[in-house]
N, C-alpha and C positions, 0 to 999 in steps of 0.2 A: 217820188216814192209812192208807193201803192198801197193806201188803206185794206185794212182786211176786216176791219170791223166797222157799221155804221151803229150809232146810238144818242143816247143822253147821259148823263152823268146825273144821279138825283141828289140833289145837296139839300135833305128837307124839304122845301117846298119849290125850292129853285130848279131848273132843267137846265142842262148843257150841253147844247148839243155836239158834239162830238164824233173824229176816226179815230179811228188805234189804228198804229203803224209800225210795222219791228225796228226797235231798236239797235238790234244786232243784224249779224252776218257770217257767216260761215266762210272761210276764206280758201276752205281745201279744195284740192284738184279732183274732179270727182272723174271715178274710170266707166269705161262701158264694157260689158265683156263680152268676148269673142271666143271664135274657133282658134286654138291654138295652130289646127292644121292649115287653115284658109284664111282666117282671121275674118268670115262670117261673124257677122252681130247674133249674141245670144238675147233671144227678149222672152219676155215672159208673157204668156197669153192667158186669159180667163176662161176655163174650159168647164163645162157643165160635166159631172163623170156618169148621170144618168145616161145624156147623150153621145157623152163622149166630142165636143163640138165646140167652137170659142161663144162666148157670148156677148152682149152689145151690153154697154155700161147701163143703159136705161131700162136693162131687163134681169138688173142685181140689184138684190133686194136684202134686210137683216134680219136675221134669225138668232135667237139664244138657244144653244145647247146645253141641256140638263146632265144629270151627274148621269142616267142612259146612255148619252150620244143623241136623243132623242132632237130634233130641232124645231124648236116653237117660234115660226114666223112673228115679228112683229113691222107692224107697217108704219108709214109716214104718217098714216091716221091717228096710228096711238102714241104717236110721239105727242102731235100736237093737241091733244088731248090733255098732256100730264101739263098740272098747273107751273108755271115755269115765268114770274111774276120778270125775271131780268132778264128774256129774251131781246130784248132789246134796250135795255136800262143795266149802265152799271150803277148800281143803287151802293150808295157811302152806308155803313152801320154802325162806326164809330172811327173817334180819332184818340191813338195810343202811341206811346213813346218807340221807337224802332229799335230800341234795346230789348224790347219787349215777343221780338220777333225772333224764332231758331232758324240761323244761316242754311241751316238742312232745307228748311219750308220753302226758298228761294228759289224762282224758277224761271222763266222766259222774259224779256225785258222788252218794253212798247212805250213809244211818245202817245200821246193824246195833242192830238191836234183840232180846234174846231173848226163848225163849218159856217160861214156867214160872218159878218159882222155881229148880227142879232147875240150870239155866243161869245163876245170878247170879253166884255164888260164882267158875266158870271164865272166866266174861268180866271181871269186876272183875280176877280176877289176870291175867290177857292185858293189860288195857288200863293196870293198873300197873306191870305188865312194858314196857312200850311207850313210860310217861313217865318210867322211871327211868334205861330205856337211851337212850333220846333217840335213839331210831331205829325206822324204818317197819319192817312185816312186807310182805314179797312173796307173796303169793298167787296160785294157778290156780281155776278153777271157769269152771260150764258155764252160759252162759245164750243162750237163744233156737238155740238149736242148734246153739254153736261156744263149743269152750274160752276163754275171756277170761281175760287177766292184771292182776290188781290190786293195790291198793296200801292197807294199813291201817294208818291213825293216830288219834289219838286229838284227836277237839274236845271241849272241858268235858269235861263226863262221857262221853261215846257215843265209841264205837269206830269211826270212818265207812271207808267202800269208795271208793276213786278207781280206776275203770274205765280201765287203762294199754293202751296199744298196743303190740302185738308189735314190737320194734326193726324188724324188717325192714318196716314199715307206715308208718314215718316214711321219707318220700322224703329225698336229697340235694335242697342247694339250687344245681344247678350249673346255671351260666347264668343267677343270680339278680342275682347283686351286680354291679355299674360295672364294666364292663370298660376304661374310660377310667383311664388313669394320673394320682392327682389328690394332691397335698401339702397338707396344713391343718398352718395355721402355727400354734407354738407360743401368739400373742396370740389367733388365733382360737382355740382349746381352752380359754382364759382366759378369753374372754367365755360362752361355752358353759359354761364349769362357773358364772359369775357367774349367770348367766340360769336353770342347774339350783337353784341355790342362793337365788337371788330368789323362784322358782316356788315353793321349799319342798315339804314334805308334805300330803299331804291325807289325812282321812280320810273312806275309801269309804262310809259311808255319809250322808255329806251330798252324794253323785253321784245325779242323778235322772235321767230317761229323759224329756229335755223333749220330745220325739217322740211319745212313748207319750200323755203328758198333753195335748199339744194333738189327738190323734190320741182319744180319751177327750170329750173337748169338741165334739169337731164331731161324733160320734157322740150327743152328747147335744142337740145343738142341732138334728140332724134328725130327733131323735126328738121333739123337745116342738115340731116344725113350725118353729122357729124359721130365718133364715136365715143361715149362719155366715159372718161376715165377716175373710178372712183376709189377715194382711198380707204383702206381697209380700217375698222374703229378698231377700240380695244375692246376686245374681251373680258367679262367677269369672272374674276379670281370664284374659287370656288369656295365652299363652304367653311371659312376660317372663325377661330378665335381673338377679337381685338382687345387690345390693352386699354382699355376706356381711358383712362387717366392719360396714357402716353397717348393715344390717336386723340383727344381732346387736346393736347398741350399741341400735337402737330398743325390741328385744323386751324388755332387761333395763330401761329407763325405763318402760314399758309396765307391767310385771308389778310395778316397786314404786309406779309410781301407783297400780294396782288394789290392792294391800296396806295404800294409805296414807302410804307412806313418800315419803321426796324423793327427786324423780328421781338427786340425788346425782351422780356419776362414773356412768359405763359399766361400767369396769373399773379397775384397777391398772395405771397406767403412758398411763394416758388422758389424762390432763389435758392432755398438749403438743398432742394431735389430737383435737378433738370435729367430728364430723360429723356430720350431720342422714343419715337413712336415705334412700337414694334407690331410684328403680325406673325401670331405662333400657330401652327397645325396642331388639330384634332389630338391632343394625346396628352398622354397622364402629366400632369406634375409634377418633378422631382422637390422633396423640399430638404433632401441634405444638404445641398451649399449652404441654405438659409439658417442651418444650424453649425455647418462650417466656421460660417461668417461669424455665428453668436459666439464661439467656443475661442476663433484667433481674435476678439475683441476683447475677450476677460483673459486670454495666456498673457500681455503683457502686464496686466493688471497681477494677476498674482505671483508672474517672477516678480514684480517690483517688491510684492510682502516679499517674498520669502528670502532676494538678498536682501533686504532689510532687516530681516531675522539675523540671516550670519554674519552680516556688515556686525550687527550688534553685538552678537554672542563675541566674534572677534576681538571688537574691541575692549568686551568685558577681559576676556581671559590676556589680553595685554597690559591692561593697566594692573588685576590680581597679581602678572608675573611681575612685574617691574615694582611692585610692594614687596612680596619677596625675597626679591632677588639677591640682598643680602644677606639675608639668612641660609639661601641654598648654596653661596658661595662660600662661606664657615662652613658648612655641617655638608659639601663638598664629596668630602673622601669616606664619609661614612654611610651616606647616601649611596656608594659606587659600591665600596664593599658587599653592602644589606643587596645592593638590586643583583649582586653575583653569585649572592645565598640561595635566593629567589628561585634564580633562573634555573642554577640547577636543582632544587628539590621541581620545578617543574618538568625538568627532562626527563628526571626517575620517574616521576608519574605517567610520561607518555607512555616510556619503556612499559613497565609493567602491563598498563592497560591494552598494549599492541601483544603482548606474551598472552594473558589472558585471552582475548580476542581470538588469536590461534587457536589455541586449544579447544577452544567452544566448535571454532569452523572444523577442527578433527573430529570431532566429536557424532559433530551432524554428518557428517561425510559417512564413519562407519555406521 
């Protein structure tokens, strides 16, 4: 492995002498580009536009340009000029808890490795100093031509570098988050921690990079002539409306079939309501059924009053007649008589008022 930094590490009064070396790696297939016609290599050359001309890396030089366009040479002289105390020292300036640190400020990751035996002895006590306190070192030092702030903690044995950003390098995020005024309700949070909790743990190293792999494959298939047959993904649905509630109850069925488990409950307090997860387009809401639904919930409710009313009335006027009853069957035939008096003084009155009637419509006619 190829150090890229040489130095010391300043622990107070103590020196350590020290490489830094990357941590990581980049694993992607990196392309070159070409003439699409010929498949000529396209490069890119360093051309002076005074002269119009390429130029020799040893005769580029740095310049700041002002808010003009103007360009104000600066040279290697005036670098090494500026007071720049961790040119070579990553100098420690305190040791602080790592909760103390925003995951935003996290940035390129390096071993510290030392050089000599003379360095075992003050890095071992640094890096047992580091697991006892159960706390990070804050460090400054100089690389690529500008002070950097880092971060050392200890993996296994090795003492590693996380390359931090100056506070003031992390932007706000205003104007990031919903400006829309939105309530999640207590059940949905319910199912949301169901669905975290289904999901479970994983461990990162059984994550693979199926991109990189099939991106590997087709790189090999046009290298041995072959011709790479690739199948078609799916497509994203377009711009829909989801059921929160029903695509949350689906996600956690989802995720303990994939586990193996029975799709089971949704969540706690599920059982009275299961619905199937739906996906509704762009459009208005009808909410008549929902007042459908409310109006055939209370129709059986109030047939129930109202035969209860006539069940009742019913039975009153039965039991009244059967009290009665032998009194209408004495007073029988006088009862028949009276209702035949009745009936006709009622017919005369039809008569008459139909006679009347006529007359009135003659009347208005001429």
């Amino acid at each position: 492995m190829r150090s890229i930094w040489n130095g010391n590490i300043s622990f107070g009064l103590v020196s350590i002498p020290i490489k830094i070396y990357p941590a990581t790696e980049d694993h992607s297939i990196s392309f070159r580009q070409i003439h699409t016609r010929d498949s000529g290599r396209i490069r890119y050359r360093k051309v002076c536009e005074l002269e119009d001309k390429p130029v020799e890396s040893s005769e580029i030089g740095r310049a700041y340009e002002d808010a003009d366009g103007a360009l104000v040479p600066i040279t290697e002289e005036d670098l090494a000029a500026l007071p720049l105390p961790t040119t070579h020292t990553l100098e420690i300036e305190a040791f602080i808890s790592a909760s103390e640190i925003d995951p935003l400020q996290m940035g390129d990751a390096y071993y510290l490795g030392t050089t000599g035996a003379a360095g075992a002895k003050p890095y071992t006590l640094l890096r047992e100093a580091l697991k006892r306190s159960e706390k990070v070192a804050i460090a400054k030092y100089a690389h690529r031509g500008r002070e950097r702030l880092g971060m050392l903690r200890v993996v296994g044995d090795t003492i590693a570098l996380h390359r931090l950003l100056w506070p003031d390098e992390v932007r706000e995020p205003a104007g990031v988050a919903p400006k829309e005024k939105v309530t999640v309700k207590p059940a949905e949070l319910d199912l949301a921690d169901t669905l975290m909790e289904t999901l479970g743990e994983v461990d990162l190293n059984d994550l693979r990079d199926e991109y990189h792999e099939a991106l590997e494959e087709l790189v090999a298939a046009k290298v041995s002539g072959a011709t790479p047959i690739a199948e078609p993904g799916e497509r994203p649905a377009g711009a829909q409306v989801v059921d929160l509630m029903a695509a949350l109850k689906e996600s956690v069925r989802s995720a303990k079939e994939a586990r193996g488990e029975g799709a089971g409950e949704a969540g706690e307090g599920e059982a009275e309501e299961e619905a199937e997860a739906t996906v509704h387009e762009l459009r208005g809401r009808k909410k008549a059924p929902a007042k459908k639904a409310a109006s055939a919930k209370k129709a059986p409710a109030a047939e129930k009053k109202t035969a209860a009313k006539r069940g009742g009335t019913k039975t009153a006027k039965a039991a009244k007649a059967a009290e009665e009853e032998p009194a209408g069957r004495a007073a029988g035939k006088k009862e028949t008589g009276t209702q035949k008096a009745a009936a006709k003084k009622t017919a005369a009155k039809k008569t008459t008022a139909k006679k009347q009637t006529g007359k009135r419509g003659t009347r208005t006619a001429s």
